[in-house]
N, C-alpha and C positions, 0 to 999 in steps of 0.2 A: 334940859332934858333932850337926849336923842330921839327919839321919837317924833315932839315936839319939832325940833329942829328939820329934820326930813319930811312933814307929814305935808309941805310942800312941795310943789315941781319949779324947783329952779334950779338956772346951770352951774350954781357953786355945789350943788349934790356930786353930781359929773366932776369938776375940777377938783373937789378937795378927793374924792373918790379915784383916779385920776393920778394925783401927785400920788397920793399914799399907794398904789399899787404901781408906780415907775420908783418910787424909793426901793421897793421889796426885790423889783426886778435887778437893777441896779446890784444892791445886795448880795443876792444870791447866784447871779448866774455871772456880774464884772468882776465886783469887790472882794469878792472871796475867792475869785478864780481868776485870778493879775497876769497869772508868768504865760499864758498863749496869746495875751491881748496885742490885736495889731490895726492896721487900718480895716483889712478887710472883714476881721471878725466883728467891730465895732459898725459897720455896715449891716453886716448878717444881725446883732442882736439889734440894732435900730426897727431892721425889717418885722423881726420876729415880735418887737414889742408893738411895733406898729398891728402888727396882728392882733395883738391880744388885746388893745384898747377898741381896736376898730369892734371884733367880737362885743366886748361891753358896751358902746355907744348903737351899735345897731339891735344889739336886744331889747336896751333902753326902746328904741325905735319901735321897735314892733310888740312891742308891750305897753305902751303908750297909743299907739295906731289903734289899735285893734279892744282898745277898752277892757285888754287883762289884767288889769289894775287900775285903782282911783290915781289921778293926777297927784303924783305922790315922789318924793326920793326914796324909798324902801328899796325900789329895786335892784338899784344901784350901790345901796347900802348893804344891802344882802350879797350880792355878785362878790360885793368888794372884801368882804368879811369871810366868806368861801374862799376867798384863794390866800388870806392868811391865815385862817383855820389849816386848811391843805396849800402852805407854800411847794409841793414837789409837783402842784400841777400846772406851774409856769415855769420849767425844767426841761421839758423835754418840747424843741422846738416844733418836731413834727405833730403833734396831737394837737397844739397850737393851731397850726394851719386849717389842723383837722376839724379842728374846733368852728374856726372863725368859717371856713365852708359849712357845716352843721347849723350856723347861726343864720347865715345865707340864705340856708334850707328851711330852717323854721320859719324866717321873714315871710316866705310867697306862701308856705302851708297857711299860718294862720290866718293871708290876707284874700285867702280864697273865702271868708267869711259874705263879702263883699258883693259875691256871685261877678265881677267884673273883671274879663281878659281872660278870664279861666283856664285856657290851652295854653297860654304865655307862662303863667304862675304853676302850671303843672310839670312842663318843660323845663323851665329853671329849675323848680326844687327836684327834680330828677338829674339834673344836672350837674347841680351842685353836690348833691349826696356821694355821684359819681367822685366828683371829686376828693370828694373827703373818704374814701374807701379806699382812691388808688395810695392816699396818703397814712392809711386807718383803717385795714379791710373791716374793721367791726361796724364801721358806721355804715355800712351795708343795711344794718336792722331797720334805718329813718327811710326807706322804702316803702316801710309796712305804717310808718305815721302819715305817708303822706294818701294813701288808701282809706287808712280810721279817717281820717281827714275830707278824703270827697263821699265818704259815708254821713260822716256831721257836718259837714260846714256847705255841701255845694245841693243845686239840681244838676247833676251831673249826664251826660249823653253816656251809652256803651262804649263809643269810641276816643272819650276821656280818658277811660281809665290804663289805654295805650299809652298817651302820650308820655307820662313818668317815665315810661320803660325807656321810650322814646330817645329824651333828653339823655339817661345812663347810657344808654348803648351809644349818640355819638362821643361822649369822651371816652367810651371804649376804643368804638372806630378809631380816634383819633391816636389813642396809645399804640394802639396796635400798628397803626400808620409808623410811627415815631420807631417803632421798634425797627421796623424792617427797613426803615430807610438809616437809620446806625448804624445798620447790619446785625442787630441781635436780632433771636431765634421768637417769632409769637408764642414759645413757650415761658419768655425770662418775663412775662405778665403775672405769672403763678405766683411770681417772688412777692408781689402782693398778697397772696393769700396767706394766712397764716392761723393754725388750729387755736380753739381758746386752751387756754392755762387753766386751771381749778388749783394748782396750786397757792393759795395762800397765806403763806409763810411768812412771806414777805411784809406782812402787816402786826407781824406780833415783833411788834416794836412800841412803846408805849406811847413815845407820839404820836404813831399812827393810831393808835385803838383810839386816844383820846380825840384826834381830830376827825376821823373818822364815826367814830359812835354821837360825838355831837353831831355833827353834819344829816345823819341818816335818822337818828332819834326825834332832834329838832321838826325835821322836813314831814315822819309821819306825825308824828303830833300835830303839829300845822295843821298836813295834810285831814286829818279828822275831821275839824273844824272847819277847814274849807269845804269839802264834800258836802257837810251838814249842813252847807250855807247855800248851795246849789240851788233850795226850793223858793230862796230870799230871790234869786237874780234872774232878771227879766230872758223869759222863754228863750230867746232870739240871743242871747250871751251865753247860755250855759253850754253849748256843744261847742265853745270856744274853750271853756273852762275843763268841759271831761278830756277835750286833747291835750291838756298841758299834764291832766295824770297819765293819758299814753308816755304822754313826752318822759315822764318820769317814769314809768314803768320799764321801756324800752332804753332808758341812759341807764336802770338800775342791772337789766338784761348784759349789756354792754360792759360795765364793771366787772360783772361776773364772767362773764367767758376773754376779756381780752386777757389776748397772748403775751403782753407784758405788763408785770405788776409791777409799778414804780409808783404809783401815786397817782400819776396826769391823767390816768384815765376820770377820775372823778370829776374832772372838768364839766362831763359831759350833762351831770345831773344837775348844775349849778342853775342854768337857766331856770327850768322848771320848779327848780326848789326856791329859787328865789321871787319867783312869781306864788307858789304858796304861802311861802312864810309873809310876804307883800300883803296879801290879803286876808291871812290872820292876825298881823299887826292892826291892819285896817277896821277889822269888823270887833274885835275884842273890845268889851265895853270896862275890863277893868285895866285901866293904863295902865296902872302902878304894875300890873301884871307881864302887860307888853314892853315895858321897862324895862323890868328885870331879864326879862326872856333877852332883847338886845345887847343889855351888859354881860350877860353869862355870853354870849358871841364873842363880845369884846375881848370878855378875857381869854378866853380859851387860849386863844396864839400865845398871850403872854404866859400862858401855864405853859404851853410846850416850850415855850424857849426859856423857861426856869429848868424846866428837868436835865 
């Protein structure tokens, strides 16, 4: 049984989790696309994949840390199962990055739970987010988790809730630095910006609706039963728990308005989703139930690469 099989925390979860997500990558972005393959591109996807494993190993990290799930492989199972459900959102290298900064950002968020370093972990995850915006202007939005965040998680001073800004404005300074000394204009900053899309067309394609409508269907279902289980989990954990529905509320925000629909944006909700569906795998008293919910994941991928 899968479940069974995950319902430990060991690092064959991570390796086979791991292999089966470097096959896919492999796959879809060498194997099927041979005739530009050279020394340096093989470089660039090493990097790019190195990003996307690193992203999975460190959410592992702060999901484990932080007690947002039982000592368990679900989460890892779940991560891994979202990006063959949605293979188009390990595609596009930049959202990638975007990503693995985003994951960066959630690390220090959640682990201001701790009340310890607090101006350090606020700086960083402003930091980081910076990051991820010059790269993903929509991920601008994890500004506003890190705020819900010194609301539930911290005793915060007045002069905390500077430092975020803080950390974003110097990798501002520093782009803008970078700009002028290139010689380009502190206008060619804007090129970063970019208005959301509402277009989407782009998704009435039948793999998408199917990997898609599982993804989101699954996650609020979950999500029901997670919420309802909120009143089970000791005082001092649940404003750990309600920021992970920011966290999904604001990745769902992010889908919706970014500027290009290709897929990869769904990346962004994986974390969060896979820390729910974790803990209704977890709490579900009829296995046979939680079973079946795992193999319908299962198959999913293999339905869309039947169509």
């Amino acid at each position: 049984m899968i479940t069974r099989f995950f319902s430990t925390s060991r690092p064959i979860h991570l390796v086979l989790i791991s292999l089966a997500v470097f096959v896919l990558f492999v796959l879809l972005r060498i194997a099927f696309n041979p005739e530009t393959l050279n020394g340096l591109r093989i470089v660039e996807e090493i990097g790019v994949f190195v990003s996307l494993w690193a992203a999975i190993v460190i959410f592992g990290f702060y999901v484990s840390k932080n007690g947002l799930t039982l000592h368990n492989g679900y989460k890892f199972l779940f991560y891994g199962l979202f990006i063959f459900i949605l293979p188009e959102t390990i595609l596009n290298s930049g959202v990638l990055l975007a990503n693995l900064s985003v994951i960066f950002a959630l690390r220090r968020i959640f682990s201001l739970k701790n009340n310890l370093r607090i101006k350090k972990k606020l700086f960083d995850a402003g930091f980081w987010i910076a990051v991820a915006s010059m790269i993903y202007f929509g991920t601008l939005l994890y500004l506003g988790l890190i705020f819900v965040a010194i609301l539930l998680l911290t005793v915060a001073k007045i002069n905390d809730w500077v430092i975020p800004l803080t950390g974003f404005l110097s990798v501002l300074i520093i782009m803008i630095c970078y700009l002028i000394i290139s010689g380009n204009t502190i206008d060619s900053i804007l090129d970063f910006i970019h208005a959301p899309n509402y277009d989407f067309s782009v998704y009435n394609n039948l793999e998408f609706v199917i990997g898609i409508t599982v993804l989101i269907s699954f996650s609020v279902w979950a999500m029901f039963f997670y919420v309802k289980s909120f009143r089970e989990k000791l005082k001092a954990e649940r404003s750990s728990h309600h920021l992970v529905i920011f966290n999904f509320i604001i990745a769902m925000i992010l889908v919706v308005i970014s500027p290009v629909k290709d897929g990869s944006e769904f990346i962004f909700l994986f974390p969060p989703a896979a820390i729910i569906m974790s803990n209704y795998v977890e709490s579900t008293k009829e296995k046979w139930f939680s079973e079946i919910f795992v193999w319908l994941l299962i198959i999913t991928p293999i339905v869309r690469l039947m169509l």
